[in-house]
N, C-alpha and C positions, 0 to 999 in steps of 0.2 A: 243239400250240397250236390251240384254232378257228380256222375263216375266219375269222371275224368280227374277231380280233386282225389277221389281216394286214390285212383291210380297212381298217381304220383307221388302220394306220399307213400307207396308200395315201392314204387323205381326208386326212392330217396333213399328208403331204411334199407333194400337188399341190395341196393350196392352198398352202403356203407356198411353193413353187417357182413359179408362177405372178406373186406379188408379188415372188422375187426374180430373176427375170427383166425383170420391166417395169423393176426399179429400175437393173439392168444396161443393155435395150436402149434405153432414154429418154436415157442419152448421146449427146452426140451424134457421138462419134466411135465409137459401135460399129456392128460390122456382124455380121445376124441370117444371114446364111445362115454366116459365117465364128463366130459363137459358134455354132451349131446343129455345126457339124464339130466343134468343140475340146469341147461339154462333151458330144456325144454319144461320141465316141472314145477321152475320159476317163472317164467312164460304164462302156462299155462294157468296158475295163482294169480297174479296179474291180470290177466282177462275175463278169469272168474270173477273175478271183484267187480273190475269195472261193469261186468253184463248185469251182475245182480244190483248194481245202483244203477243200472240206467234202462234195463229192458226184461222180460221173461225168462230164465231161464229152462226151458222146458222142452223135451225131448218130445219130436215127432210120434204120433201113435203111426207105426204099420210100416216101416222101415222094417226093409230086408237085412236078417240077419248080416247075410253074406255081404252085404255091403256096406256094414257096420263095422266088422272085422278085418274086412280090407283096407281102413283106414290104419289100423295101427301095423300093419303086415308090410303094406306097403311105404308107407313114411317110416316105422321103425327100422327096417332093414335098408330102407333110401337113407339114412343117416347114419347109418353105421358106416358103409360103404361112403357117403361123401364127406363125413364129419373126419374120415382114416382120409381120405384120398387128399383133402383139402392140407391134414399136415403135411405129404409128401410134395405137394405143387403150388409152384406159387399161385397168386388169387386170376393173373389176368391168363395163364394157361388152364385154373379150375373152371372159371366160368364161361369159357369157350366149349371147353367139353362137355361141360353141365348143362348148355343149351341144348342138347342133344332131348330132353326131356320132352321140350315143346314137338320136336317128330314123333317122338314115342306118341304122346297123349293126341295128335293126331292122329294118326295110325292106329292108337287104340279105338279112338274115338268112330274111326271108319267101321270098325271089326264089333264094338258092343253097343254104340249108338247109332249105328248104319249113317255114318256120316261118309259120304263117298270125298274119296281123291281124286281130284283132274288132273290135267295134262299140268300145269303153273304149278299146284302143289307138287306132284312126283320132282319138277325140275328144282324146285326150292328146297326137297330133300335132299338133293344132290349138291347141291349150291352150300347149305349148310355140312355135309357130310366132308367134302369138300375143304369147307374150311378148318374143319377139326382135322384133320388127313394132316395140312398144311402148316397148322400150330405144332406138328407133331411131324415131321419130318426134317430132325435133326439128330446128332447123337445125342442120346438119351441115359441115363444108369438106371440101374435096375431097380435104383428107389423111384425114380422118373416116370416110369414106366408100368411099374406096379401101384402109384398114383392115379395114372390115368384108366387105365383097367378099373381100379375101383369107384373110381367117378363116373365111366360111361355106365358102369352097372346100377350106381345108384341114381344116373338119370333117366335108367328104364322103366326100375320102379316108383319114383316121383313121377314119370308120364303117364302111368296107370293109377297111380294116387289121385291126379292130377284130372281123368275123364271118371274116377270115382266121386272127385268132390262137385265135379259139374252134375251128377245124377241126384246125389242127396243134398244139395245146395236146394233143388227144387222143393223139397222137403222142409227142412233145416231152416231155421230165422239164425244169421252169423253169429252172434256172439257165445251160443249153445254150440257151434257145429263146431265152432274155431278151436273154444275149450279143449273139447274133446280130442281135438286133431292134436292135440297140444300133451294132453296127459299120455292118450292112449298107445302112441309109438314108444315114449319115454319108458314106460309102465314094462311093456312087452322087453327093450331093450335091458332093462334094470332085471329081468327074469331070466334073460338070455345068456345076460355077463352080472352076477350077482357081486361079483370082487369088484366091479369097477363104483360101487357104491361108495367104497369105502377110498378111492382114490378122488373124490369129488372133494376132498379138506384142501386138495394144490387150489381150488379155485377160490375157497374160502380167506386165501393170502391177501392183503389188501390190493396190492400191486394188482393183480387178477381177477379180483372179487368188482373194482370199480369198473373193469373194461367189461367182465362176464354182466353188469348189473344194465349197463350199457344197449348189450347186445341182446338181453331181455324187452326192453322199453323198445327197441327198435323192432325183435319180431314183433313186439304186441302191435306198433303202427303199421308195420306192411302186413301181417297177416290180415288185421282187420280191414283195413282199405282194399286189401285185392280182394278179399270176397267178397268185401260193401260192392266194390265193382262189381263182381262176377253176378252177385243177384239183381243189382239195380241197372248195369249197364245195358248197351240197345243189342249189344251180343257177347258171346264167348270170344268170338275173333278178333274184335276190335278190342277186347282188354288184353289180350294176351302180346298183339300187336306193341299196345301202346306200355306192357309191362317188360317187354322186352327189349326195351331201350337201358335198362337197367346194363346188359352187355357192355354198352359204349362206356357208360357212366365208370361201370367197375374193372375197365380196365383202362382210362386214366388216371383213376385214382389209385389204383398199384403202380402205378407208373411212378408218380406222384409222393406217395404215401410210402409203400412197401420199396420205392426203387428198382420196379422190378422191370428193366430196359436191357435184357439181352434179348438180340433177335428179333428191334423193335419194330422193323417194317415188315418180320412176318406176321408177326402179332397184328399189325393195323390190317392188313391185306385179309388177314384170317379175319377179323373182328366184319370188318365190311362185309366178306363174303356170306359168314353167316348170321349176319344183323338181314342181308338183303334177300336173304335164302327164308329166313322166315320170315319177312313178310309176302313172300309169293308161300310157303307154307301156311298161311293165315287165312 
C-alpha cells in the first residue's frame, strides 16, 4: 500500500475521534484523566493482538534509555492536559489549539535533530500562532480559558513526543513501537491519579462503553497508519503535511456533529490561517 493510504486513513479516524471524544467527555459525570487510562490500555490490547497475528513483536536491541522513557512522559502528561482541556472546549476550538503541536515538534526538531528553520517556516509559525491568537479573541470564562491553557501545554508535549517518535521510529518496526506508545503513558497516568482507576466503571455503562469501544478501533486505525506513514513515507514533512488536513476535516464536522457555530467565520478564518501556516511550517 502507499503512504499516502495510510495517511488518510490517520486524517479519517483523528478527526472523527476528536468529535467522539468531546461527545464522551462533555458528560458530566466523565472523568478525562480515568477515560484517557481505559481507552488508551484498551487501544493498546488491540494492537497487541493484531501485531502478534500479523508481524514480530520484538523490542529494538540498543535504544537509549532516555528516549524510551520519554515516550510515556511525554504522551502521558500530553493527555492529561488535552484529555482535561478537551472537556472544557469545544472539538473545532480544541483542535485549532492542538495544532500548535506540529510547531513545537518543529522547533524541537531544529534543537535535537539539527533540523534548521528558514525564513517560510519562522513566517508559518506566525501565520499559525496567529491563528490561534484569533480563535481566541473573544470573551471567554474562566472554564474557556483554563481549556485552552491546558491544551496549548499538552500540544508542547505531544511536539516533543512527536520529534521523539521520529528518532525511535528509525529503530522500532510500528506495531511494537505503537504498543508501547499506547501502554506506557496510560501506565504512568494510572500511577499518577491511582483513584481515577476506579472511576473508569462511568465508561463501562453501555451508553459510553459502545462510543468509548469506538474510539479504540479508531486510535488503533490512525495510530498505525501515521506511523505506517512516518516509516515508509518519502519524508517526515510530507506526512505531517498531508495529516494535517485532519484540521479542516474536524472542524466541519463539529460544526456539523457537535453544532458547534458560534463565531463561525472566526473559526473558518482561524482554520485557514493555520491550515496554511503549517504548510509553510512543513
Amino acid at each position: 500500500m502507499p503512504w499516502y493510504f495510510f495517511v488518510s486513513l490517520a486524517v479519517a479516524s483523528f478527526s472523527v475521534i476528536t468529535i467522539m471524544q468531546r461527545l464522551i467527555l462533555k458528560e458530566s459525570n466523565s472523568r478525562p484523566l480515568a477515560f484517557a487510562i481505559f481507552t488508551q490500555f484498551l487501544t493498546g490490547i488491540i494492537i497487541t493482538i493484531i501485531g502478534f497475528a500479523t508481524t514480530e513483536m520484538r523490542f529494538p536491541e540498543n535504544v537509549p534509555l532516555w528516549n524510551l522513557l520519554l515516550v510515556p512522559v511525554t504522551y502521558g502528561v500530553g493527555m492529561i492536559f488535552s484529555y482535561s482541556g478537551l472537556k472544557l472546549l469545544e472539538a473545532s476550538k480544541f483542535v485549532l489549539v492542538f495544532s500548535m503541536r506540529i510547531v513545537f515538534s518543529i522547533i524541537g526538531a531544529s534543537f535535537f535533530l539539527h533540523e534548521t528553520l528558514d525564513f517560510l517556516q519562522l513566517f508559518g509559525v506566525a501565520l499559525v500562532l496567529f491563528g490561534v491568537i484569533l480563535v481566541n479573541l473573544q470573551h471567554e470564562s474562566a472554564k474557556n480559558r483554563k481549556g485552552e491553557l491546558f491544551t496549548l501545554i499538552a500540544s508542547f508535549f505531544f511536539g516533543v513526543g512527536m520529534v521523539n517518535d521520529r528518532f525511535l521510529l528509525a529503530s522500532f518496526d510500528v506495531y511494537p513501537y505503537v504498543s508501547f506508545g499506547f501502554f506506557a503513558p496510560a501506565l504512568l497516568i494510572a500511577i499518577i491519579q491511582p483513584k481515577e482507576i476506579m472511576q473508569i466503571k462511568t465508561f463501562l455503562q453501555k451508553r459510553l462503553l459502545i462510543k468509548s469501544l469506538l474510539v479504540c478501533v479508531l486510535f488503533t486505525i490512525g495510530a498505525i497508519g501515521f506511523n505506517t506513514a512516518l516509516k515508509t513515507g518519502p519524508g517526515t514533512p510530507q506526512v505531517l503535511v498531508a495529516n494535517t488536513t485532519n484540521i479542516i476535516f474536524t472542524v466541519i464536522l463539529s460544526m456539523i456533529v457537535l453544532k458547534e457555530r458560534s463565531h463561525l467565520l472566526k473559526k473558518l478564518i482561524a482554520t485557514a490561517l493555520t491550515f496554511i501556516g503549517l504548510l509553510f511550517v512543513l
